[in-house]
Residue, then its C-alpha position, 0 to 999 in steps of 0.5 A: x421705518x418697519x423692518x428697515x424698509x421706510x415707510x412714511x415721509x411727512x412734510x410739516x409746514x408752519x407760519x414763520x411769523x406765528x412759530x418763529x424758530x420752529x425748526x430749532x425748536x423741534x430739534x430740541x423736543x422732537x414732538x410736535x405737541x411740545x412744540x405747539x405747546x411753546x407757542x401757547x397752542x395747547x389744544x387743537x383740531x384736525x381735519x384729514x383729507x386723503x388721496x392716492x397719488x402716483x409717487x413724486x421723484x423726490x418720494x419715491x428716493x426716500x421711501x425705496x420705490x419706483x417712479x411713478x408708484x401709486x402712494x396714499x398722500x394725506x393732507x391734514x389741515x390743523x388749528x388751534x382751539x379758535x380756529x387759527x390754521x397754521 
């Protein structure tokens, strides 16, 4: 949020066999750096990508816009330090 208006909706998605619990975990320490931390990832790479899209239904809600409006969507690609995706 800034200013009270949303401006930012991420979605993460992890390997239930390599992260077990990872949901309630995060919950608990609300940091994904922690989290990778539980599971012995201590260092790891990104990779971005970026396009510009037109807003999905289920955004466009959540982020206070109109159908169909053009959004950045990032699609990051993250492993850890011997290449492992998750």
């Amino acid at each position: 949020m800034a200013d009270r208006t949303p401006i930012c909706v991420g979605t993460i998605w992890l390997a239930a066999e390599r992260f077990p619990d990872a949901g309630r975990i995060y919950e608990r320490m609300r940091s994904m750096t922690k989290l990778l931390a539980h599971y012995g990832v201590r260092d790891y790479r990104r990779a971005s990508t970026a396009s510009r899209r037109l807003c999905r239904c289920d955004r466009c809600a959540r982020l206070e816009l109109a159908l169909g409006r053009p959004v950045l969507v990032v699609d990051k690609h993250d492993g850890d330090a011997e290449g492992r995706r998750w």
